[in-house]
PDB file as gemmi writes it, atoms N, CA and C in Angstrom:
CRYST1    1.000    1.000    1.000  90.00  90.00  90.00 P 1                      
ATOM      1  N   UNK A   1       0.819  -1.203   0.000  1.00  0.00           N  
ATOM      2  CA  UNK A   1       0.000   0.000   0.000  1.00  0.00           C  
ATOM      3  C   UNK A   1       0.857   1.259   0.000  1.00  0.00           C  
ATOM      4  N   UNK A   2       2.161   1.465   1.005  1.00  0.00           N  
ATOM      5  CA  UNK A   2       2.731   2.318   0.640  1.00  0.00           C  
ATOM      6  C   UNK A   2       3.657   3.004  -0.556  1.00  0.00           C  
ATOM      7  N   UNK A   3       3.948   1.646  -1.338  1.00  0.00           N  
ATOM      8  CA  UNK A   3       4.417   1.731  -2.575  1.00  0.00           C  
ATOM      9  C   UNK A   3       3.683   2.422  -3.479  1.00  0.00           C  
ATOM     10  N   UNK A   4       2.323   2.278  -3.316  1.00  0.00           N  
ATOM     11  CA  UNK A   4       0.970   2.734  -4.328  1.00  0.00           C  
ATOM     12  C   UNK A   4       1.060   4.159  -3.540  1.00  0.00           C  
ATOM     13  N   UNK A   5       0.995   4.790  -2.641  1.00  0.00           N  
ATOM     14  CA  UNK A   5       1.397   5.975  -2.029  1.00  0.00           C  
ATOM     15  C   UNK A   5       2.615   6.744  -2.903  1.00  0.00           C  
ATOM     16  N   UNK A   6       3.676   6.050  -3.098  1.00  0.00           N  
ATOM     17  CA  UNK A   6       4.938   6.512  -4.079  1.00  0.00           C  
ATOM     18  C   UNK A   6       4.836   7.269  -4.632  1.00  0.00           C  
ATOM     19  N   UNK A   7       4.389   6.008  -5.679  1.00  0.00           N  
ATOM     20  CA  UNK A   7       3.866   6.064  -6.750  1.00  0.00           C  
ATOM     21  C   UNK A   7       2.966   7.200  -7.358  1.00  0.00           C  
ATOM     22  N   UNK A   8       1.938   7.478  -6.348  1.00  0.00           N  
ATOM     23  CA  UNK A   8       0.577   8.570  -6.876  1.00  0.00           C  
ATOM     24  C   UNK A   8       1.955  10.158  -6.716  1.00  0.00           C  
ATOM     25  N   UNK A   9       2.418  10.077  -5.308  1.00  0.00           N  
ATOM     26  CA  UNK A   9       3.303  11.391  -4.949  1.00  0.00           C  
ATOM     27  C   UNK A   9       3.685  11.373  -6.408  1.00  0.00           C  
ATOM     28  N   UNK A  10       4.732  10.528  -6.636  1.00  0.00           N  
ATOM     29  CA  UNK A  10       6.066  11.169  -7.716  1.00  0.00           C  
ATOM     30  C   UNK A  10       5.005  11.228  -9.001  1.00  0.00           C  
ATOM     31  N   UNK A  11       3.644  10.472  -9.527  1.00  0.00           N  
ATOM     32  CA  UNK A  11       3.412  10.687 -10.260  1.00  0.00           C  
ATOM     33  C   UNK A  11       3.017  11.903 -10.529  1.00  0.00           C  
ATOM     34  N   UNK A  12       2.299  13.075  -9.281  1.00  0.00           N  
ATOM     35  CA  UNK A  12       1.921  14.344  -8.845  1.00  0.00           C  
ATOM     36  C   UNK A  12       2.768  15.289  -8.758  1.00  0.00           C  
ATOM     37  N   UNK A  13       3.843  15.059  -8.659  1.00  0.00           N  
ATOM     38  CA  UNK A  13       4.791  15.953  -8.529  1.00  0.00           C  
ATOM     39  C   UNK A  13       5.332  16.452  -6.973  1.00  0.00           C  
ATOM     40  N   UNK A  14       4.832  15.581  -6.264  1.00  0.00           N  
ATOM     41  CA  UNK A  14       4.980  15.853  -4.771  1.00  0.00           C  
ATOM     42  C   UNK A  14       6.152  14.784  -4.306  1.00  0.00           C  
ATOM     43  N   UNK A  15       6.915  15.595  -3.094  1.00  0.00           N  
ATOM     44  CA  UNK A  15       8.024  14.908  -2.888  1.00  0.00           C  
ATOM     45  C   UNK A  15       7.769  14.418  -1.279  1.00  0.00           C  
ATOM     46  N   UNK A  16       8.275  12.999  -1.317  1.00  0.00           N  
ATOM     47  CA  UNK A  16       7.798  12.630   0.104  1.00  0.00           C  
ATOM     48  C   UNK A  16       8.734  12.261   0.723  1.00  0.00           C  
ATOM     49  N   UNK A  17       8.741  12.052   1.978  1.00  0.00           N  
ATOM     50  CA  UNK A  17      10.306  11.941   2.853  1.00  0.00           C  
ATOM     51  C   UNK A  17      10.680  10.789   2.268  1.00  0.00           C  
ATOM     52  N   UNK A  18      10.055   9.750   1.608  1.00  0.00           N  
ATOM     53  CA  UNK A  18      11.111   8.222   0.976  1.00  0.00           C  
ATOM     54  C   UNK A  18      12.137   8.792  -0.112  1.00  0.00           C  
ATOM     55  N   UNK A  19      10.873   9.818  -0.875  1.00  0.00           N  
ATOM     56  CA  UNK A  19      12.022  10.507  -2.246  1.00  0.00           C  
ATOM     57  C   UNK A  19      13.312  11.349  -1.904  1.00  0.00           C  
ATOM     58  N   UNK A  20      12.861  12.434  -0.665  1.00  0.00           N  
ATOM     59  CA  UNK A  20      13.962  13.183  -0.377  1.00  0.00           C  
ATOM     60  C   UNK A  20      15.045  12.247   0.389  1.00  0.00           C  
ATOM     61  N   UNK A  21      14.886  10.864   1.539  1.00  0.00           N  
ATOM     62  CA  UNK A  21      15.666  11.011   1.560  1.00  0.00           C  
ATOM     63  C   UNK A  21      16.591   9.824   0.489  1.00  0.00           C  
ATOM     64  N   UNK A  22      16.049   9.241  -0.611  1.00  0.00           N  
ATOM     65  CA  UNK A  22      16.907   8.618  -1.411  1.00  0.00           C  
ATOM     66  C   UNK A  22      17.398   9.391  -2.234  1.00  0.00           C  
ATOM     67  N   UNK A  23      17.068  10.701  -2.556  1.00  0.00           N  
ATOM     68  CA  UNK A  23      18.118  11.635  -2.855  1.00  0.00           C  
ATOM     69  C   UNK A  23      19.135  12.373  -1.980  1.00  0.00           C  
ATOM     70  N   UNK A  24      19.207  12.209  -0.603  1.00  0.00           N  
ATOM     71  CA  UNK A  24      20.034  12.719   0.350  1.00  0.00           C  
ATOM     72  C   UNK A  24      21.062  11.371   0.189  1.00  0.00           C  
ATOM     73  N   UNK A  25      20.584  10.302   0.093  1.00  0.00           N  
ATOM     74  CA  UNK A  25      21.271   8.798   0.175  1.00  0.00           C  
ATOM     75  C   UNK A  25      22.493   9.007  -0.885  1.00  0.00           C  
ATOM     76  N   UNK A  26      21.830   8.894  -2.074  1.00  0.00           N  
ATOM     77  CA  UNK A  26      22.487   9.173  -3.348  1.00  0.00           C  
ATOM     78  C   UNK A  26      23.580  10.134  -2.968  1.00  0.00           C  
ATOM     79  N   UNK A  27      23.192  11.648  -2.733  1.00  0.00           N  
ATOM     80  CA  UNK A  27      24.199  12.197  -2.584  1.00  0.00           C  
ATOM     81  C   UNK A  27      25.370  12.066  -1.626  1.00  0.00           C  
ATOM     82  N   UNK A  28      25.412  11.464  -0.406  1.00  0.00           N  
ATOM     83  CA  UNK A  28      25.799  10.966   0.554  1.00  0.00           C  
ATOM     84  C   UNK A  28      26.979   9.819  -0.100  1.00  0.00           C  
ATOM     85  N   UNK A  29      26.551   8.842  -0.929  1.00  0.00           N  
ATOM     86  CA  UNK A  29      27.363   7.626  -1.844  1.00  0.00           C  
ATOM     87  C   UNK A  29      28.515   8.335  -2.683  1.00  0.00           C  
ATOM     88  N   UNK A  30      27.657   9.493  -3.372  1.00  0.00           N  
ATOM     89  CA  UNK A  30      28.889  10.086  -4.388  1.00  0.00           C  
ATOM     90  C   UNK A  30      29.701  10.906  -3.287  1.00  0.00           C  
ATOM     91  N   UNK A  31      29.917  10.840  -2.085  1.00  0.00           N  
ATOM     92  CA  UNK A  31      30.789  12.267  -1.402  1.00  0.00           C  
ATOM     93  C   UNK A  31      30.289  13.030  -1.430  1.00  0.00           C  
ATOM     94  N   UNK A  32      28.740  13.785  -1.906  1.00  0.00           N  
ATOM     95  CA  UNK A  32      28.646  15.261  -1.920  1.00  0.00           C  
ATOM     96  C   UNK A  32      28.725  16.029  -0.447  1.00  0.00           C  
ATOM     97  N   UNK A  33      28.252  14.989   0.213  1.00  0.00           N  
ATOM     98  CA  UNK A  33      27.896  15.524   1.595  1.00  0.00           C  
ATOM     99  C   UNK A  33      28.850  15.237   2.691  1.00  0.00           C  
ATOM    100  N   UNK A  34      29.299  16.434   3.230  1.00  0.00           N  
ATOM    101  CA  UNK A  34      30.375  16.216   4.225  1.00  0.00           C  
ATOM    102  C   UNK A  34      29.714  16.764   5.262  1.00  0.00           C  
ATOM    103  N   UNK A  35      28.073  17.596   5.475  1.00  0.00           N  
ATOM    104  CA  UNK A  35      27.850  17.865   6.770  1.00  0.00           C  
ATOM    105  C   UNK A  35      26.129  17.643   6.877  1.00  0.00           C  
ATOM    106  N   UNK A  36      25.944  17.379   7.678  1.00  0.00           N  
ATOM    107  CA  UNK A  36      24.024  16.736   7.847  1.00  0.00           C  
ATOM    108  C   UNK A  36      23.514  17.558   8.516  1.00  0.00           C  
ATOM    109  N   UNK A  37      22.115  18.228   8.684  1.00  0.00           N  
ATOM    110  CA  UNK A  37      21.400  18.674   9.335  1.00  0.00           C  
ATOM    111  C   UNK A  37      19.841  18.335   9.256  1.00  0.00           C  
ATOM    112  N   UNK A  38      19.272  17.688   9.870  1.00  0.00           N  
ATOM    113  CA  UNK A  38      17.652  17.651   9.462  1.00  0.00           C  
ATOM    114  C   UNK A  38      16.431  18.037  10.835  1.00  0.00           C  
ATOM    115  N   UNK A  39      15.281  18.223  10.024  1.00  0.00           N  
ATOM    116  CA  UNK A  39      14.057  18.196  10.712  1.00  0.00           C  
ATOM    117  C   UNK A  39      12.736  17.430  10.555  1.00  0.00           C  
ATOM    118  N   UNK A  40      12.658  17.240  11.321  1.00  0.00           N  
ATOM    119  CA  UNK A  40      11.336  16.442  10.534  1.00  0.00           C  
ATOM    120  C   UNK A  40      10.134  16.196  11.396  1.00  0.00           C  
ATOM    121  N   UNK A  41       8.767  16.126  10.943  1.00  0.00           N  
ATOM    122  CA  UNK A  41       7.654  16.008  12.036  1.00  0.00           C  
ATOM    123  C   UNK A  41       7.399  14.926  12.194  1.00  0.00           C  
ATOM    124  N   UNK A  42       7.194  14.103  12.810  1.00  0.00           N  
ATOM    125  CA  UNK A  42       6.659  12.662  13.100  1.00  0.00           C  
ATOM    126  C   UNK A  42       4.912  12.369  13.223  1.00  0.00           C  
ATOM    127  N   UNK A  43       4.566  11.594  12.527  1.00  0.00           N  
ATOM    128  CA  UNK A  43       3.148  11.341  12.572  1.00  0.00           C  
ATOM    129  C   UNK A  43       2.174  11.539  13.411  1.00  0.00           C  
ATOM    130  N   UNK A  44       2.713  11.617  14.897  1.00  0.00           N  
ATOM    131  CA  UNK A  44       2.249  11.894  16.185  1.00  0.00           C  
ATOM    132  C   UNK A  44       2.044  13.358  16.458  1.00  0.00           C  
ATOM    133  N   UNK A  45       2.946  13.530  15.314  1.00  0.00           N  
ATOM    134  CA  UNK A  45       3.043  16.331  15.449  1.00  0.00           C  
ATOM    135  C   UNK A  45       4.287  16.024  16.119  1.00  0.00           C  
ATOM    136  N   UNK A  46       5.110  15.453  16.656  1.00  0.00           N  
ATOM    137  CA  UNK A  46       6.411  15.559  17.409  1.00  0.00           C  
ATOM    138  C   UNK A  46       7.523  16.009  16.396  1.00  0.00           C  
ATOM    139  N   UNK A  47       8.092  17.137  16.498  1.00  0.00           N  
ATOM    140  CA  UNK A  47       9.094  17.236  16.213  1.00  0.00           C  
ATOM    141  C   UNK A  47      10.335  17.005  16.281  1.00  0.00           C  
ATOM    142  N   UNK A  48      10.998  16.483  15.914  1.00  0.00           N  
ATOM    143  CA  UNK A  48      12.683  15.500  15.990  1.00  0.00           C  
ATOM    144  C   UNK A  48      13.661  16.513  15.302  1.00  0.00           C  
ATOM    145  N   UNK A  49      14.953  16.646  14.972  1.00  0.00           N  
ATOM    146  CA  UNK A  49      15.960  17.108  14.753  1.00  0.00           C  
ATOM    147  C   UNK A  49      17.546  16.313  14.864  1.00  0.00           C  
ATOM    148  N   UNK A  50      18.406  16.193  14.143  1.00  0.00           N  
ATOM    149  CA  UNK A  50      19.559  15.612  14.061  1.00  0.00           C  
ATOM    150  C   UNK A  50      20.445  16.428  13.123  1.00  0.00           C  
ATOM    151  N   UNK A  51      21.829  15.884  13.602  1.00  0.00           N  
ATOM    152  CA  UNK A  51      22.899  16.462  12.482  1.00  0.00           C  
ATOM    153  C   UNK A  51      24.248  15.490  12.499  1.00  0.00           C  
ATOM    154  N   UNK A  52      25.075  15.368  11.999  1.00  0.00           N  
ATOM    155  CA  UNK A  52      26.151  15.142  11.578  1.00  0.00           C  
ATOM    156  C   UNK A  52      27.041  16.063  13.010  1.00  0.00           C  
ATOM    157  N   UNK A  53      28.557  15.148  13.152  1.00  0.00           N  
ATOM    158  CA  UNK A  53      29.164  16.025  14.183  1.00  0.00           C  
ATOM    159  C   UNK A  53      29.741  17.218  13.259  1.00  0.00           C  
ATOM    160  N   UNK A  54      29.441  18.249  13.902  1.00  0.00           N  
ATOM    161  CA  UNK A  54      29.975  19.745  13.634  1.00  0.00           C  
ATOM    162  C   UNK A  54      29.751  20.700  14.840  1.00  0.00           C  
ATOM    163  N   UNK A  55      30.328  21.616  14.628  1.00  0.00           N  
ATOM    164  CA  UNK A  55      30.072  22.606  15.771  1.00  0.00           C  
ATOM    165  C   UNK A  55      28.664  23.198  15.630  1.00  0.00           C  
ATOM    166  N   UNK A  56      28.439  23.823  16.915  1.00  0.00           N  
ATOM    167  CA  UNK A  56      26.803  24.136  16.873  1.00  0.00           C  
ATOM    168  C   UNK A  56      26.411  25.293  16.152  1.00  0.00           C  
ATOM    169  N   UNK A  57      27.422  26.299  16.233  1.00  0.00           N  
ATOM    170  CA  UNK A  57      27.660  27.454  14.975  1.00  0.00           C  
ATOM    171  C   UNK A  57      27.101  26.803  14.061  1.00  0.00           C  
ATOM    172  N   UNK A  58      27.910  25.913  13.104  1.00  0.00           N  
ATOM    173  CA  UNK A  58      27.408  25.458  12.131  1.00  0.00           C  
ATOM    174  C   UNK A  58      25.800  24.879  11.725  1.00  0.00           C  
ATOM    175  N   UNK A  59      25.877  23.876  12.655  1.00  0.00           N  
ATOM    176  CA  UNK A  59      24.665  23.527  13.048  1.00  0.00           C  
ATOM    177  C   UNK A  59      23.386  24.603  12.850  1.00  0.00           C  
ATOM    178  N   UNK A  60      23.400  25.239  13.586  1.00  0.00           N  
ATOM    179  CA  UNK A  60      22.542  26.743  13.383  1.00  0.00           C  
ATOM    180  C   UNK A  60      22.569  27.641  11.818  1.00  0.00           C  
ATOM    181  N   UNK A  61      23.921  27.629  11.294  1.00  0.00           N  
ATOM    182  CA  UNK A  61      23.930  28.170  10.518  1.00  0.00           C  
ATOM    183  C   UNK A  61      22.948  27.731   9.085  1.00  0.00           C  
ATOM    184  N   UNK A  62      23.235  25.697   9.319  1.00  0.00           N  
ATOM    185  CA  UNK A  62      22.878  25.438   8.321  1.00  0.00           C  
ATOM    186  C   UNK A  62      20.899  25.067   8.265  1.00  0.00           C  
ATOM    187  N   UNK A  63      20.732  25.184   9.619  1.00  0.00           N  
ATOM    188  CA  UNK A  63      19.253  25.199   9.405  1.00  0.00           C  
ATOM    189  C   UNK A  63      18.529  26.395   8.808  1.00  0.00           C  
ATOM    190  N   UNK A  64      19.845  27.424   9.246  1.00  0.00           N  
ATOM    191  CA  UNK A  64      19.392  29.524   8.672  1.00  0.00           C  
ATOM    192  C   UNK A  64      19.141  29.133   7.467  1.00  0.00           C  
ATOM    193  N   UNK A  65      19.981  28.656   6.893  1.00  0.00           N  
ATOM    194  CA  UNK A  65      20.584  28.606   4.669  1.00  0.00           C  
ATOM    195  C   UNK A  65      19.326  27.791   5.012  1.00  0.00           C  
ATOM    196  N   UNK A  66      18.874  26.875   5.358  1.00  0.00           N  
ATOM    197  CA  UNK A  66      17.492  26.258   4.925  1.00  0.00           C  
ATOM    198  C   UNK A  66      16.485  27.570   4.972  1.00  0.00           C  
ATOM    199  N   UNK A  67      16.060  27.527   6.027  1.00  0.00           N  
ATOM    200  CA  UNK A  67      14.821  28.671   6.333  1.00  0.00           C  
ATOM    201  C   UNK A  67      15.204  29.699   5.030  1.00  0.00           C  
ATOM    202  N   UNK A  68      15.646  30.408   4.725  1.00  0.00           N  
ATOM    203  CA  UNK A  68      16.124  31.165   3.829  1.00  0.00           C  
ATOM    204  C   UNK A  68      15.786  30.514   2.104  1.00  0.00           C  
ATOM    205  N   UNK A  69      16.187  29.518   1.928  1.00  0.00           N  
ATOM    206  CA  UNK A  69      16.111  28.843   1.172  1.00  0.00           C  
ATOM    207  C   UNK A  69      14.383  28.502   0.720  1.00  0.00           C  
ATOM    208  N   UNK A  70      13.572  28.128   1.746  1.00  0.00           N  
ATOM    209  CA  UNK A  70      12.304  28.100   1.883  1.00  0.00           C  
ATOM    210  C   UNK A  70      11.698  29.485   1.739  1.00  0.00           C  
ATOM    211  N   UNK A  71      11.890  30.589   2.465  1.00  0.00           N  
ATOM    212  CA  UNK A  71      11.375  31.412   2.156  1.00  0.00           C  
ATOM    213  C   UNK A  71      11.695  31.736   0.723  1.00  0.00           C  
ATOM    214  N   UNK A  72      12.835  31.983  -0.201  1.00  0.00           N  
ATOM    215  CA  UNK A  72      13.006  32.222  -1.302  1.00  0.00           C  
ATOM    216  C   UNK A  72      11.858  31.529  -2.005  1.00  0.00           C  
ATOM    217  N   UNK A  73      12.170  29.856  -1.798  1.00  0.00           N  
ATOM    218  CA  UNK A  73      11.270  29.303  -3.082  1.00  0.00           C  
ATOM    219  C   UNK A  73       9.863  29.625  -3.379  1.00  0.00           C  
ATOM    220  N   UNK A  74       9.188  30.229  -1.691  1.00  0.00           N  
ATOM    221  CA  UNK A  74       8.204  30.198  -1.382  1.00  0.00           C  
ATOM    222  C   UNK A  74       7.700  31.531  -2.310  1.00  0.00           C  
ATOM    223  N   UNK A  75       8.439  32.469  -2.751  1.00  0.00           N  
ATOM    224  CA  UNK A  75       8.293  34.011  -3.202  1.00  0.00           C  
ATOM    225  C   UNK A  75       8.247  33.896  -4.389  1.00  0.00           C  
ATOM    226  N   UNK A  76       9.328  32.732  -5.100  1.00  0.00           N  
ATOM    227  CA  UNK A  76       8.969  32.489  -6.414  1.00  0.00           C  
ATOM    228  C   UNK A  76       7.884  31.936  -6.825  1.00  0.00           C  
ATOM    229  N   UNK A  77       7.377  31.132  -5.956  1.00  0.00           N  
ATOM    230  CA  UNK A  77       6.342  30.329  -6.409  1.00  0.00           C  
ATOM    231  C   UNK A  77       4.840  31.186  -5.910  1.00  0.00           C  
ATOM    232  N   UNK A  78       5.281  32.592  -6.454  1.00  0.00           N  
ATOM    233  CA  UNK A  78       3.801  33.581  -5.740  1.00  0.00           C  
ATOM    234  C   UNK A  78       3.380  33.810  -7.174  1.00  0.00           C  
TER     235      UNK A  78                                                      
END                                                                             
């Protein structure tokens, strides 16, 4: 059943945490990625968070370049 879930997303154009993260995977295999940061909501509304070891500077920094990143796409897509 969740496969048929996939399936309808990618056929829609919607990206779901299996797609993003087998494209985080992918990039991860070729070397692109030397530093991790994520968020994510859990089915329950709980919010979770993780990263890769780095300093917390960083850490912070790279959730900013997200938020930022979101707001941009969000302006184009007005």
């Amino acid at each position: 059943m969740n496969d048929m879930n996939e399936y309808r997303a990618r056929k829609n154009g919607q990206v779901t945490p299996k797609m993003l993260l087998e494209l985080l995977e992918k990039e991860i295999e070729e070397g692109n990625i030397d530093a991790l940061a994520y968020v994510a909501r859990r089915k329950d509304g709980y919010i979770i968070s993780g990263w890769s070891n780095m300093p917390h500077t960083e850490i912070i920094g790279l959730f900013e370049v997200g938020k930022k990143q979101v707001i941009d796409h969000m302006y184009e897509n007005e």
